[in-house]
Backbone as a ProteinNet text record, in pm:
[ID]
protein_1_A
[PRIMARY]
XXXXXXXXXXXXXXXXXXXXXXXXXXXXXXXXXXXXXXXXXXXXXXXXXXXXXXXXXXXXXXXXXXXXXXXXXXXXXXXXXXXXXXXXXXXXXXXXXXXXXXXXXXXXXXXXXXXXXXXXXXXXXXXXXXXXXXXXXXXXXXXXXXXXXXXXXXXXXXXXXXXXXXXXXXXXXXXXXXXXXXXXXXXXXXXXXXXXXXXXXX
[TERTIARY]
1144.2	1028.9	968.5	892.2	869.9	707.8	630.3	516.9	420.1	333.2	286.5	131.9	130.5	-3.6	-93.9	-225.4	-285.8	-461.5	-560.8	-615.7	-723.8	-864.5	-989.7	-1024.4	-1025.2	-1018.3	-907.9	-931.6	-857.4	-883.6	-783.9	-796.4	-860.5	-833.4	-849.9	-749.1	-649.9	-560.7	-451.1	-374.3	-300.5	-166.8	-129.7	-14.4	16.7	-96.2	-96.3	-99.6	-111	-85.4	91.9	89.8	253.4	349.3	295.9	352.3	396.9	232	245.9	308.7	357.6	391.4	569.2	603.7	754.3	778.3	736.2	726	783.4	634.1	747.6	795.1	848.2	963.2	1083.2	1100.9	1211.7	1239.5	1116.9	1104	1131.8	1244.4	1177.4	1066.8	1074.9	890.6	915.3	855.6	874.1	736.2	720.5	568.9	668.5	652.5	748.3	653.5	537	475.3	381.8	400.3	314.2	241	111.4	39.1	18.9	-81.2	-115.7	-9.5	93.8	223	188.9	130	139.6	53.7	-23	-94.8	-17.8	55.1	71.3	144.6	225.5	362.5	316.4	277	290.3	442	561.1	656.9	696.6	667.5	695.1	577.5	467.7	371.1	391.1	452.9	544.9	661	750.1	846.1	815.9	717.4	688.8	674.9	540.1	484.3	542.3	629.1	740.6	863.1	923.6	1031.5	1107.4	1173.5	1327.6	1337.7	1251.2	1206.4	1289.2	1365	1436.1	1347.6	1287.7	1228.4	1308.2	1253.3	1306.3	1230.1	1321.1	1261.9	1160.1	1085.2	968.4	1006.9	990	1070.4	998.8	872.7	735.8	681	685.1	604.9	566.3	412.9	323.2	225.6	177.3	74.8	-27.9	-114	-224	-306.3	-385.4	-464.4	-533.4	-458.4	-534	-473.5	-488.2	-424.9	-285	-179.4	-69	-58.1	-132.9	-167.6	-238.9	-290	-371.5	-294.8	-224	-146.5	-23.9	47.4	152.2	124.8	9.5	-44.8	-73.6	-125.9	-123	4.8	87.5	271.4	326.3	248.1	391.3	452.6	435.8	534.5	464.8	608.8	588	637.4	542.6	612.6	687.4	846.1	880.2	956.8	860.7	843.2	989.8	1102.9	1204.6	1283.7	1277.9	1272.6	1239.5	1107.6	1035.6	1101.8	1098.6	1169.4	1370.2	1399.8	1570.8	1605.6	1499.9	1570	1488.3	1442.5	1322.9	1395.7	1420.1	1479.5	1417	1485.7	1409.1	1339.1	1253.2	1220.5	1174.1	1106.6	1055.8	886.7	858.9	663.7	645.3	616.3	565.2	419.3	423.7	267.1	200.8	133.9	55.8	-16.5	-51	-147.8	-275.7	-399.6	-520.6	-531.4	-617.6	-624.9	-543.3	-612.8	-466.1	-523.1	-625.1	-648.4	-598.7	-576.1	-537.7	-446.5	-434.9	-356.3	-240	-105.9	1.2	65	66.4	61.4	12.8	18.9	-40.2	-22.2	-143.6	-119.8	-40	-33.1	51.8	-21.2	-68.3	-151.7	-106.1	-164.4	-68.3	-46.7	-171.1	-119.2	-5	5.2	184.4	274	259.3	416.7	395.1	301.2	307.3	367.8	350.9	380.6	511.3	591.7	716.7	800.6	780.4	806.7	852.2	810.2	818.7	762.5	604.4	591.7	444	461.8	269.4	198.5	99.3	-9.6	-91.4	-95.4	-186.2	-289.6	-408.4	-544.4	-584	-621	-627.2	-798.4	-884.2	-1021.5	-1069.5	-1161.7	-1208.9	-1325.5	-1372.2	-1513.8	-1621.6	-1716.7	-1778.6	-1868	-1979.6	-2082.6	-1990.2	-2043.9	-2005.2	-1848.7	-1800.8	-1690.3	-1708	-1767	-1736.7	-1749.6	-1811.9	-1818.1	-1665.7	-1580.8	-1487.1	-1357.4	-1367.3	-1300.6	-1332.8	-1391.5	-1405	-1407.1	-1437.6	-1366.6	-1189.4	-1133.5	-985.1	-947.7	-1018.6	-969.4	-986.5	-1072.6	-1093.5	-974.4	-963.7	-840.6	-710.1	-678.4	-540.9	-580.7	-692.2	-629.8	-665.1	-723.1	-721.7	-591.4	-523.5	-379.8	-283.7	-299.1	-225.5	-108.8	-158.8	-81.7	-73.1	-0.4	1.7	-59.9	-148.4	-194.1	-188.6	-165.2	-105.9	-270.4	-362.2	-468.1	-500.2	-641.3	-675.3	-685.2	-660.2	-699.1	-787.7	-864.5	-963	-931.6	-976.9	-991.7	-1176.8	-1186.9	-1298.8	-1376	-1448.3	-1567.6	-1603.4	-1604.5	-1684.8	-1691.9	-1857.2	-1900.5	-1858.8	-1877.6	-1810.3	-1903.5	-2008.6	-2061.6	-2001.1	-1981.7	-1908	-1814.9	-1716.4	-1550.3	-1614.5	-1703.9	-1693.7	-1734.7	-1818.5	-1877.3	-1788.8	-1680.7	-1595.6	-1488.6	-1485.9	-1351.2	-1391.6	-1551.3	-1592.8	-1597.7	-1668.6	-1662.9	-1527.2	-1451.6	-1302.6	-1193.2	-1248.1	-1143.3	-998.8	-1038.4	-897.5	-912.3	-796.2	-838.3	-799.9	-882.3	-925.2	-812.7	-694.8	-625.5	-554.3	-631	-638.7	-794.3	-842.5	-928.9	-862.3	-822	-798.1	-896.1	-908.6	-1001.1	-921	-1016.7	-1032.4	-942.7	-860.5	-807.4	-780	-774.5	-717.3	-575.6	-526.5	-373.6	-296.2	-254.2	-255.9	-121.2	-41.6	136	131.6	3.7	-25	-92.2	-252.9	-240.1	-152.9	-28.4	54	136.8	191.9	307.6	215.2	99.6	21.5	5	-65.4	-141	-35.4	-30.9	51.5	0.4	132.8	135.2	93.7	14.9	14.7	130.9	101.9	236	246.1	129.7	103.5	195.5	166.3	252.6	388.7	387.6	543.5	654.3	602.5	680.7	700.5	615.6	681.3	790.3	847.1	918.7	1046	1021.3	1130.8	1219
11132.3	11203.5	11293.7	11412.4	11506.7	11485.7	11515.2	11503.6	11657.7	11652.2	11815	11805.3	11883	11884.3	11988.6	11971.2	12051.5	12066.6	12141.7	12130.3	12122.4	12074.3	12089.5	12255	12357.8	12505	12552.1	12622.3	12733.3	12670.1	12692.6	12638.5	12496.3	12452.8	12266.6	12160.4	12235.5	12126.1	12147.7	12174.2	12139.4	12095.7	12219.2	12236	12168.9	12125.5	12014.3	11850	11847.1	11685.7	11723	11816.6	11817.3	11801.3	11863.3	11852.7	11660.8	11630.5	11505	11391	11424.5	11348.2	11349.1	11487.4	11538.3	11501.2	11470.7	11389.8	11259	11168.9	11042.5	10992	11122	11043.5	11095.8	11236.2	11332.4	11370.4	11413	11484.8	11626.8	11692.1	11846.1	11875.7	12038.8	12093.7	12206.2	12242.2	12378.6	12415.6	12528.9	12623.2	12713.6	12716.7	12783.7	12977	12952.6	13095.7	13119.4	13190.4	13198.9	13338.1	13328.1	13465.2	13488.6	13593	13622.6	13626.9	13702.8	13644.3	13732.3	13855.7	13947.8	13871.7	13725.9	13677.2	13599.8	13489.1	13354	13259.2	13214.6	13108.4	13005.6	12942.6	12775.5	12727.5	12759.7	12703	12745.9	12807.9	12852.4	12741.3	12683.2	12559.5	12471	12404.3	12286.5	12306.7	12387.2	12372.5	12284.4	12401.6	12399.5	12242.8	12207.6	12080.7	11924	11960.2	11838.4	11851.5	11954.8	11922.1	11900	11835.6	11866.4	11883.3	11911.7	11898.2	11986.4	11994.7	12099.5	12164.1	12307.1	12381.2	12482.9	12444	12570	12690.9	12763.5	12968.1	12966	13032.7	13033.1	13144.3	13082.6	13221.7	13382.6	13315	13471	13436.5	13590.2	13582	13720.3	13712.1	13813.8	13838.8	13975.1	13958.3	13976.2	13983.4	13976.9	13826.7	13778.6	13638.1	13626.8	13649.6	13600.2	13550.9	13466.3	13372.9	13464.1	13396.4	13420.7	13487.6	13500.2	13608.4	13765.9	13747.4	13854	13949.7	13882.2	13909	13990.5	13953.4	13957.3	14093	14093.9	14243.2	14331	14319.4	14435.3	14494.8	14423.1	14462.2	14504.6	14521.4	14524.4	14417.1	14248.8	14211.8	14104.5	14077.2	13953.1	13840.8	13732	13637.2	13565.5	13480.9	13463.8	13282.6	13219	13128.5	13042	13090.8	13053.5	13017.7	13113.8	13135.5	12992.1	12993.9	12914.2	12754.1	12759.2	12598.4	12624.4	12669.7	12706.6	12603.6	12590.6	12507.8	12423.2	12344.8	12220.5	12084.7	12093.2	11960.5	11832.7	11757.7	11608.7	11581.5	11484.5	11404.4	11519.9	11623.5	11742.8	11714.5	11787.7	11758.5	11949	11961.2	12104.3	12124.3	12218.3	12318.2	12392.7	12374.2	12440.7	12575.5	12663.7	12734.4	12709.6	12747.8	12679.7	12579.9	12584.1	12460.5	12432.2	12365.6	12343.4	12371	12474.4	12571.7	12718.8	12726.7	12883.8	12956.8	13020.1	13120.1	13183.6	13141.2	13153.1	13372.8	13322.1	13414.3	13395.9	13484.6	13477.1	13337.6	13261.6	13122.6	13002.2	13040.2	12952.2	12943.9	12797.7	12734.5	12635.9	12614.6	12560.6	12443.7	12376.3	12246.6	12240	12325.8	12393.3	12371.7	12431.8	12399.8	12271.4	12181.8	12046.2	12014.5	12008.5	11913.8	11951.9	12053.9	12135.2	12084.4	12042.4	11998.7	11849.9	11768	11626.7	11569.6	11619	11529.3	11445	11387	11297.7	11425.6	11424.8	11502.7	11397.3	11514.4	11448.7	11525.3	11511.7	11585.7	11591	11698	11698.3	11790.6	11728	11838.8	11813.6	11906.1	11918	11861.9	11767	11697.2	11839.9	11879.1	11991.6	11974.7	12058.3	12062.7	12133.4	12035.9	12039.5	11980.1	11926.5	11886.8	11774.7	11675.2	11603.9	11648.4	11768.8	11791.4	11871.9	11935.4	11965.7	11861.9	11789.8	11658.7	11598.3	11610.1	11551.9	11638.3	11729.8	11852.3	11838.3	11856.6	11816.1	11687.2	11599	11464.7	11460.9	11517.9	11505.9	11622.9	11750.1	11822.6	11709.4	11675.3	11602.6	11480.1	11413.6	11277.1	11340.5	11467.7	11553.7	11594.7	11609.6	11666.3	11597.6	11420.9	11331.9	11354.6	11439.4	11451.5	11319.7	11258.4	11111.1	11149.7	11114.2	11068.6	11027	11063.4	10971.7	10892.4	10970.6	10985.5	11064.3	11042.4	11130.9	11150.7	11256.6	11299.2	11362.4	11306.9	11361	11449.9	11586	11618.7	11639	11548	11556	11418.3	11420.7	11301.7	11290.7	11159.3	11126.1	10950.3	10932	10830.3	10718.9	10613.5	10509.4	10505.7	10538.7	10540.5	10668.3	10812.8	10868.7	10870.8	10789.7	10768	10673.4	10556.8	10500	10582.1	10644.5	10776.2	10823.5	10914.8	11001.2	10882.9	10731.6	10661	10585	10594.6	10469.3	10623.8	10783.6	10859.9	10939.2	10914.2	11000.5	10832.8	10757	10616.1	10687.2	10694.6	10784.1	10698.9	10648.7	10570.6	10724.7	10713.5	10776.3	10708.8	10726.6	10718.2	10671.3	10815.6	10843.8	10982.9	10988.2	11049.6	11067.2	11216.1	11297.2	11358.1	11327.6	11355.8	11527.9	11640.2	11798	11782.8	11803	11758.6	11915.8	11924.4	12038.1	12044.1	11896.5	11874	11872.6	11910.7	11848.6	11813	11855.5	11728.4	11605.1	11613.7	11473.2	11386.9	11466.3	11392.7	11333.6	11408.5	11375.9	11306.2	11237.5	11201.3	11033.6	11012.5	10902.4	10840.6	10950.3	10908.4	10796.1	10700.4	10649.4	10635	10683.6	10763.6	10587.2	10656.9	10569	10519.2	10380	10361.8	10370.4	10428.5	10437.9	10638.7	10647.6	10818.2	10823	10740.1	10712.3	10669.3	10556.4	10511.6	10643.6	10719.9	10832.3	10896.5	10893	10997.7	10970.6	10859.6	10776.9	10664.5
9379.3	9324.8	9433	9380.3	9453.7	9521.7	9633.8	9619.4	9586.8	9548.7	9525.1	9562.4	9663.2	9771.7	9691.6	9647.9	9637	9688.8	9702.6	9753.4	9700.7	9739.5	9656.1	9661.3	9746.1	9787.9	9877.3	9958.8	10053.3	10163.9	10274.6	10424.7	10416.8	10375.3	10373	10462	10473.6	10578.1	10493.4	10357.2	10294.2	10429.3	10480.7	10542.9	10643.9	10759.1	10807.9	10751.5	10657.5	10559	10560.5	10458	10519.6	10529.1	10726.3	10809	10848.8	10810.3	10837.5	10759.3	10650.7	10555.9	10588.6	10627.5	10643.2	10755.7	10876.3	11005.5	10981	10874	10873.4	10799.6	10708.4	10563.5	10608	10649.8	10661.5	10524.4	10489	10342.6	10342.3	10260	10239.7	10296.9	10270.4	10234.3	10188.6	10083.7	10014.3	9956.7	9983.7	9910.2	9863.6	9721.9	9617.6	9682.6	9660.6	9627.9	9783	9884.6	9998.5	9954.5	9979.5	9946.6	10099.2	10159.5	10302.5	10378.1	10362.6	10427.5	10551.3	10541.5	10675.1	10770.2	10748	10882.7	10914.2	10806.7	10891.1	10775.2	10801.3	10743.3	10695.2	10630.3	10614	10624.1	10549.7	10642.8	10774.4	10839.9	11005.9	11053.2	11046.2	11061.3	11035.7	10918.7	10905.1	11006.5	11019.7	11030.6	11237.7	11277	11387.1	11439.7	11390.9	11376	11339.6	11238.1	11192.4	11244.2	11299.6	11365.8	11319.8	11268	11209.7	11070.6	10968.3	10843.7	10779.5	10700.6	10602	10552.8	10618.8	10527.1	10420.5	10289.6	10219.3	10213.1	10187.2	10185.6	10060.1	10058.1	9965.3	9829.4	9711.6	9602.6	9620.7	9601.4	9618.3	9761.9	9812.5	10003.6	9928.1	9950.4	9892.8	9961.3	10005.9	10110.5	10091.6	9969	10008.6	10024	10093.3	10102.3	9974.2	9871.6	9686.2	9636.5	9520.8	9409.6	9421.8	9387.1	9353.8	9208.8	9121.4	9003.4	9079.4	9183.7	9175	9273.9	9374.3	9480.3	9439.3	9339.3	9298	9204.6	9095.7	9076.5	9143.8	9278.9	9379.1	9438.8	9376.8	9434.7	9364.3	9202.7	9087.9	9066.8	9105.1	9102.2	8966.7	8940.3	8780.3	8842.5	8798.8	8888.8	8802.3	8786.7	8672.9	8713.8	8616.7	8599.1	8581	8559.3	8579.2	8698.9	8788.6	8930.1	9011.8	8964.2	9086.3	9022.9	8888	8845.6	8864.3	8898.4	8906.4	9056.6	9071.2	9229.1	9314.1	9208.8	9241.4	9291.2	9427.2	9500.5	9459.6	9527.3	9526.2	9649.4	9666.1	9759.2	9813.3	9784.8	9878.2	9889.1	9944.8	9980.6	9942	9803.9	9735.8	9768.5	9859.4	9874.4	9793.1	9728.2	9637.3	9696.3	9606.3	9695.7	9632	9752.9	9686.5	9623.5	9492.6	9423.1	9287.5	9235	9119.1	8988.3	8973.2	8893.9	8920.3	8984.5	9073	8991.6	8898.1	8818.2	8909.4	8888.2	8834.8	8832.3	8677.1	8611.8	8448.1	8385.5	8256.4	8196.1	8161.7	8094	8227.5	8329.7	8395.4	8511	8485.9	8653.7	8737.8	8855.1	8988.9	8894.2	8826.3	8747.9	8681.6	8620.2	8532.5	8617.2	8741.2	8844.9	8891.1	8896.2	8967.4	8880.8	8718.6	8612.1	8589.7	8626.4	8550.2	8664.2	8833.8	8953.7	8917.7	8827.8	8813.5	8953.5	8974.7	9123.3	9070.3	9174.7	9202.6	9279.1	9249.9	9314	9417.6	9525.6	9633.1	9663.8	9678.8	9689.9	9814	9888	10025.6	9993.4	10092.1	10106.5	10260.9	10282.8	10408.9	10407.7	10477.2	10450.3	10502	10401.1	10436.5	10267	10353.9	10200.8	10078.4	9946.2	9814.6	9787.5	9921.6	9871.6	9792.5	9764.5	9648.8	9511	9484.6	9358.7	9324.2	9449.3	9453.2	9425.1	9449.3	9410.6	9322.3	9305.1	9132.2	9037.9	9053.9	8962	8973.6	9049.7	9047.7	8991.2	9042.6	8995.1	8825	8750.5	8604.1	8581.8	8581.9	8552.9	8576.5	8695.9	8669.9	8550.8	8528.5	8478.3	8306.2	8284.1	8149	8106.4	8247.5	8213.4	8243.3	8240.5	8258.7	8349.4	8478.8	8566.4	8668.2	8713.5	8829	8955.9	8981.2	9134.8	9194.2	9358.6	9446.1	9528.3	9539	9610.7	9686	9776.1	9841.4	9961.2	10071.5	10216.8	10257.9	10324.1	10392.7	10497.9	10541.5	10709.8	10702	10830.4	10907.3	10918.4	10944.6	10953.8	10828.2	10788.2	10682.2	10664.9	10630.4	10666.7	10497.1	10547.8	10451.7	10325.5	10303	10179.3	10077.8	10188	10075.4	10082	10113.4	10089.8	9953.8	9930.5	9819.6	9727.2	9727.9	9650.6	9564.5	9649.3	9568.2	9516.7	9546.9	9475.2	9367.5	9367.5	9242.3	9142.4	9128.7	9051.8	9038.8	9108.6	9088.8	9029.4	9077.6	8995.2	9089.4	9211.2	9305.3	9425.8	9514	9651.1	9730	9857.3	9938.5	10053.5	10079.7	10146.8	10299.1	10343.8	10504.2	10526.2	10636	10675.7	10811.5	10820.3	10897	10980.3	11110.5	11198.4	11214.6	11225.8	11275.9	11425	11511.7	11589.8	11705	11800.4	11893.4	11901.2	11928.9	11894.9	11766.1	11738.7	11584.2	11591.8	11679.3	11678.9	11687.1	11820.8	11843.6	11723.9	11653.6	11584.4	11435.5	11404.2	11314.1	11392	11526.2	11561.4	11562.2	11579.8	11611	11481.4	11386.6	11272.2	11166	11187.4	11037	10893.4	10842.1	10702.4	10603.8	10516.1	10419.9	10315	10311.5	10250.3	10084.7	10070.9	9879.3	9890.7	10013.9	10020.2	10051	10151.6	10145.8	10050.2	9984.7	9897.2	9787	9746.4	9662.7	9717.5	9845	9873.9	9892.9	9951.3	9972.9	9886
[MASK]
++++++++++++++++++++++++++++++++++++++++++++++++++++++++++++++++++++++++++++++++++++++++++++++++++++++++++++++++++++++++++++++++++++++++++++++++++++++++++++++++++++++++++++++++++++++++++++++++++++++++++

């Protein structure tokens, strides 16, 4: 089974979870659709970071830093939904972009490719104001769209009343809490992986 990372917003950590997840399964990693391509890779960052990880080539590399609907209109391009399902591995760790409302293309949202992927969804947010209402907004979309959950990742500090917070109103366990780090090899080569994440992959 596949895992499919998605995020409560933008720049949340997705790509570093991962990294970290593909570290210690020797999982794939594939982001079917990269937008912002003229700054910066998410697989060239996995690849970096995890080290021996089979990255696959991404179907759409689109440059502007917008939804993969909006990005893909500034190019002319159609994004075609066949494509991106023609070569859905196993046991891979799928990058979402943004969140898992994020339009696609016409009628087709990131939730659509998690569910069309056959994976568990994993929820990654950045501890920062309004993120719990951000997470729980995700958490009701997946269990509306009877998508499987793996649980949730934290990056940053966050104190033990609202880890119970977001798991008694999301009915979601709260995982791992990812400390903001300078290293970040180090902290993925240290951090051990949960085994409610592992076991999906493996």
């Amino acid at each position: 089974m596949n895992i499919f990372i998605t995020g409560t917003d933008t720049d949340v950590g997705k790509t570093v979870v991962a990294a970290w997840i593909c570290k210690h399964t020797g999982a794939s990693y594939w982001k079917p659709i990269q937008t912002g391509c003229e700054f910066d890779s998410d697989k060239a960052t996995v690849a970096r970071l995890s080290g021996t990880t089979n990255v696959l080539d991404e179907v759409y590399k689109l440059k502007a830093p917008l939804s993969p609907y909006d990005a893909a209109n500034l190019e002319g391009i159609q994004i075609d939904k066949a494509k991106l399902l023609d070569r859905v591995p196993d046991k891979t760790v799928i990058e979402g972009a943004g969140g898992i409302l994020v339009p696609i293309y016409e009628s087709f949202l990131m939730m659509d490719l998690a569910k069309m992927t056959g994976s568990k969804v994993l929820i990654v947010a950045r501890s920062k104001l309004g993120f719990l209402n951000h997470i729980l907004l995700t958490a009701k979309i997946l269990e509306h769209e009877n998508i499987p959950v793996i649980g949730i990742v934290l990056i940053g500090s966050t104190d033990d009343s609202t880890i119970r917070t977001i798991e008694a109103f999301s009915k979601i366990k709260v995982l791992s809490v990812l400390p903001i780090a300078e290293d970040v090899c180090e902290l993925i080569d240290q951090t051990p992986l949960p085994g409610e994440i592992a076991r999906v992959i493996q």
